[in-house]
SEMI-370676 format. One record per atom (N, C-alpha, C): residue in three letters; x, y, z. Coordinates in steps of 0.02 Angstrom, whole numbers, plus 50000, padded with zeros to 5 digits. Each point is the difference from the previous one (the first is absolute). Layout:
BEGIN
ALAXYZ ...
//
This chain:
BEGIN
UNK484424805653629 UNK499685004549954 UNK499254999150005 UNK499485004650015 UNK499445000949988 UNK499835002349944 UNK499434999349959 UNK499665001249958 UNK499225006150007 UNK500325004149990 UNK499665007250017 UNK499385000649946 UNK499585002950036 UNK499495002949949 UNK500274999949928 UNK500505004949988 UNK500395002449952 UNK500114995549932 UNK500404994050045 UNK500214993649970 UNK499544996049959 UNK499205001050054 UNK499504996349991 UNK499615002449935 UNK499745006750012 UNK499785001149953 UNK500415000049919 UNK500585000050029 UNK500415002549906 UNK499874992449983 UNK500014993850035 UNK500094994249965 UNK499364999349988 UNK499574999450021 UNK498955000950001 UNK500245003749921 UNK500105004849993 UNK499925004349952 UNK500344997049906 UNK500614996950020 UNK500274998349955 UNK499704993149980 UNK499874997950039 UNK499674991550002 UNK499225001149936 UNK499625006950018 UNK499425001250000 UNK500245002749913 UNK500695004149990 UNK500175002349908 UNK500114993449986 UNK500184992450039 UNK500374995249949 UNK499624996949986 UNK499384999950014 UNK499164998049990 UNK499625002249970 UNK500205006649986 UNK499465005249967 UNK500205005149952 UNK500814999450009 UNK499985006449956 UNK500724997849944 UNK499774991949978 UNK500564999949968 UNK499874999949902 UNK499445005549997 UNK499945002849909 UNK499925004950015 UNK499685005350040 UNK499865007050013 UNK499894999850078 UNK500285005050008 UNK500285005550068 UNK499114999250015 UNK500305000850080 UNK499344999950051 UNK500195005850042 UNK499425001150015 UNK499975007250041 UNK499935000350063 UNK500455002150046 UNK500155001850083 UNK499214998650027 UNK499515004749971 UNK499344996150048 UNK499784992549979 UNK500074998249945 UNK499784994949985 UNK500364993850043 UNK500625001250019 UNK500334995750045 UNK499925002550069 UNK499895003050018 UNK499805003350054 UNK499524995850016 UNK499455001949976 UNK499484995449992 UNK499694991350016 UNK500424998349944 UNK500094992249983 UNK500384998350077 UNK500395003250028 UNK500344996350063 UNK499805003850073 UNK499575004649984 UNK499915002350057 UNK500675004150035 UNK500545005949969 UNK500235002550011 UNK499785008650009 UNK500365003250033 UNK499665008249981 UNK500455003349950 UNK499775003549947 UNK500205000949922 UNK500555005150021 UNK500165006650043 UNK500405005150007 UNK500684997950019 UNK500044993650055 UNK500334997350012 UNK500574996149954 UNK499344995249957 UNK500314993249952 UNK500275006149949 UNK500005005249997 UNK500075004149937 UNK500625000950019 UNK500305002550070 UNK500475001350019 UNK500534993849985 UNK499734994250028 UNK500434994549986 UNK500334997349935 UNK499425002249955 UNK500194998949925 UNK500475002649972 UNK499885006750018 UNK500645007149978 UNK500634996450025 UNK499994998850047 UNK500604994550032 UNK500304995749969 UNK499554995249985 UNK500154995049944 UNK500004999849940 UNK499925007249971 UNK500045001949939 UNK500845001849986 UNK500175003650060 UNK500665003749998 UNK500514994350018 UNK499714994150029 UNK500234993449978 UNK500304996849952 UNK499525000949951 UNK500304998149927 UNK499214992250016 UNK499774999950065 UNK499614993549980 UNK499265000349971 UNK499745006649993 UNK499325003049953 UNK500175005349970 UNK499544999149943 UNK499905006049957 UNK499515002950009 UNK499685007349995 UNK499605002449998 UNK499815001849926 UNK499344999649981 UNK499675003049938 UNK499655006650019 UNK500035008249948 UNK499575004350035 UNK499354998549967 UNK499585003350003 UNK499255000849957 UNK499554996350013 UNK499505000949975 UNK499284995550008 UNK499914993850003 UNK500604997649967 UNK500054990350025 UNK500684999450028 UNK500115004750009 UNK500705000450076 UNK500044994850057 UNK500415001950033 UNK500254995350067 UNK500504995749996 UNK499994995150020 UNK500654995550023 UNK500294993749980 UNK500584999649972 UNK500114994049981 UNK500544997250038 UNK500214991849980 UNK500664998850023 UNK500575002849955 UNK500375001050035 UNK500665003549941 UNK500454993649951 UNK499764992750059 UNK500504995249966 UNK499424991750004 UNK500514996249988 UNK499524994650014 UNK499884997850072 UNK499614996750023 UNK499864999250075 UNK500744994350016 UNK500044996249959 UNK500474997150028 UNK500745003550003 UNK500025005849974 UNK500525003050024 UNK500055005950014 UNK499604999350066 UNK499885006650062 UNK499854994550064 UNK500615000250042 UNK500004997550054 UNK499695001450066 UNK499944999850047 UNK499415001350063 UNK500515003450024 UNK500495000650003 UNK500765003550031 UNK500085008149972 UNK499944999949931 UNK499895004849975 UNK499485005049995 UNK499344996850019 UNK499515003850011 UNK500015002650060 UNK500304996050058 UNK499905003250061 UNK500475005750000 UNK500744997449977 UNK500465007849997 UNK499585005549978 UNK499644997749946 UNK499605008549953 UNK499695002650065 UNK499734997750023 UNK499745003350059 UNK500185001750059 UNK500564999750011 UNK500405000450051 UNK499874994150069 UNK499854996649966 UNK500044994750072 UNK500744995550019 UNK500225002650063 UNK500544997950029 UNK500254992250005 UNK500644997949980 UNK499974992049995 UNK500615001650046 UNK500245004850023 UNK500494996750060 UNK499624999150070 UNK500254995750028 UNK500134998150070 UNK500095003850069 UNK500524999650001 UNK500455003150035 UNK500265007449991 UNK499695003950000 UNK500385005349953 UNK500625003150080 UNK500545001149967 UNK500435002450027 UNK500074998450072 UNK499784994549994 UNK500314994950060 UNK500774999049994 UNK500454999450053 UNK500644999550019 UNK500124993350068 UNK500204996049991 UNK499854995250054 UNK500895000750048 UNK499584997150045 UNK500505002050053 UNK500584994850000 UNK500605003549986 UNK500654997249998 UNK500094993250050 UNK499745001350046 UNK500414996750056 UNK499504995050018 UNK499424999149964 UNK499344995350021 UNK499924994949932 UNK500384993549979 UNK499814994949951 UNK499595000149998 UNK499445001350026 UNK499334994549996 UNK499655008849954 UNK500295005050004 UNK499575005949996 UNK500334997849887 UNK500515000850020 UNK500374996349917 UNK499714996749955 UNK499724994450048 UNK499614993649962 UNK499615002849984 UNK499425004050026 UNK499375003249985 UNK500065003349941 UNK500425003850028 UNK500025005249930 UNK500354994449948 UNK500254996549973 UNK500254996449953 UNK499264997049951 UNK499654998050087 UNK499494995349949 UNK499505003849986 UNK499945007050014 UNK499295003449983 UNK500395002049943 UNK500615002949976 UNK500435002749939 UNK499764992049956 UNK500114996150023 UNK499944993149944 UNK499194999249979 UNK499674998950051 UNK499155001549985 UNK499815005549948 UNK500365006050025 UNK499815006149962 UNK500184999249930 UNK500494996149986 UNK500364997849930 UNK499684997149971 UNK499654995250047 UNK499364993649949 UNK499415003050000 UNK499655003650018 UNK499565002350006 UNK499975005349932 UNK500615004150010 UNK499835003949938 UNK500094994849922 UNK500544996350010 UNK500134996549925 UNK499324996950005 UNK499454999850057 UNK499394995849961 UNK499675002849986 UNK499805007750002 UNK499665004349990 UNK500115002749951 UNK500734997749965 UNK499865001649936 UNK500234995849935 UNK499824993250034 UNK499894995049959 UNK499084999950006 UNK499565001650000 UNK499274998449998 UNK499955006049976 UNK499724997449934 UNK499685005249945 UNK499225002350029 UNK499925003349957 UNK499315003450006 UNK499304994649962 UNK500534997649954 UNK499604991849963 UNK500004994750038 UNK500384999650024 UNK500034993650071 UNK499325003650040 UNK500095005750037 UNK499155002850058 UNK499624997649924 UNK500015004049975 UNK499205000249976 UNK499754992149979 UNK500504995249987 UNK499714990949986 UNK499684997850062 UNK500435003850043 UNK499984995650063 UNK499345003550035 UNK499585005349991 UNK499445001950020 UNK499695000549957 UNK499984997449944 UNK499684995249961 UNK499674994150012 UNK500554996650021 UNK500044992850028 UNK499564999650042 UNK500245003450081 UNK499594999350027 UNK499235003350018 UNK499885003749955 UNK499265005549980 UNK499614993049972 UNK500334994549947 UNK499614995049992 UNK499964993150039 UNK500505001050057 UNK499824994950036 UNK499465002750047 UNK499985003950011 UNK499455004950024 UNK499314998149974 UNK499745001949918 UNK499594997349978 UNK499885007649967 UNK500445005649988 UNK499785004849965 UNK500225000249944 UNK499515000449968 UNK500354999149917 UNK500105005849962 UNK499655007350031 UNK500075006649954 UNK500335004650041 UNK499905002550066 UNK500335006650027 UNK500654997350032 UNK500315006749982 UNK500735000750022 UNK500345004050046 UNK499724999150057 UNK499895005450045 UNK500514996350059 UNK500685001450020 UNK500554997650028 UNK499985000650095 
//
C-alpha cells in the first residue's frame, strides 16, 4: 500500500482540526494555509470525510470544519477508506494451482494484508497527532503545526 497525495493530505488536514478546531470549526483556507495545502482540493477531501461521518461542517461566517468525533476514535484506516485509498494488495490475483511456491506468496501477502489493515485501524488520529507532537518538540518547535 502506498500513501497517495489523497491519503496525505486528508491526514495533514485532520491532524491540523485536532489542533485547531476543537471549540469552533475552522475554515478550508485557513487549513489550507496553516499546512500548505491547495484549498479546492482539501475542500474536496473534506466533503469526503464529512460523508464519512469523521467531520462536521458549520455553514456561515464562523463556518468550516470540525471533527465529527473524538480523535481517539477516528482511526488512520478509516480516514484513508473516506478517501478512497486502496488497502488491498493483490487485487484479483489467482495463483497458480500447480506452482506451491506461487501459494505461499499469495498466503503471506493475504496474511500481511490482514496485519496491515488491523493496524491501520488500531492507530487513532490521537495516537498521529501525540506522536507529531512529540516529535515537533524533539525538534525544538514549540508553536507550528505544520505535518
Amino acid at each position: 500500500m502506498k500513501l497517495t497525495t489523497r491519503g496525505h493530505y486528508s491526514v495533514k488536514a485532520l491532524l491540523d482540526l485536532c489542533a485547531n478546531a476543537r471549540e469552533r470549526p475552522t475554515s478550508v483556507k485557513a487549513i489550507a494555509e496553516r499546512q500548505g495545502l491547495p484549498a479546492p482540493y482539501l475542500e474536496k477531501l473534506l466533503i469526503a470525510l464529512r460523508q464519512a461521518g469523521l467531520v462536521k461542517s458549520v455553514r456561515g461566517a464562523q463556518g468550516g470544519y470540525q471533527l465529527a468525533r473524538s480523535p481517539d476514535r477516528i482511526s488512520l484506516g478509516q480516514i484513508l477508506e473516506a478517501v478512497g485509498e486502496t488497502l488491498e494488495p493483490l487485487p484479483r490475483h489467482t495463483p497458480d494451482a500447480q506452482r506451491a511456491e506461487d501459494w505461499v506468496a499469495f498466503v503471506l501477502w493475504n496474511q500481511l494484508h490482514r496485519k496491515l489493515k488491523e493496524a491501520l485501524y488500531s492507530i487513532s488520529l490521537e495516537d498521529l497527532y501525540h506522536d507529531a507532537r512529540s516529535w515537533q518538540a524533539a525538534q525544538g518547535e514549540q508553536t507550528s503545526f505544520v505535518i
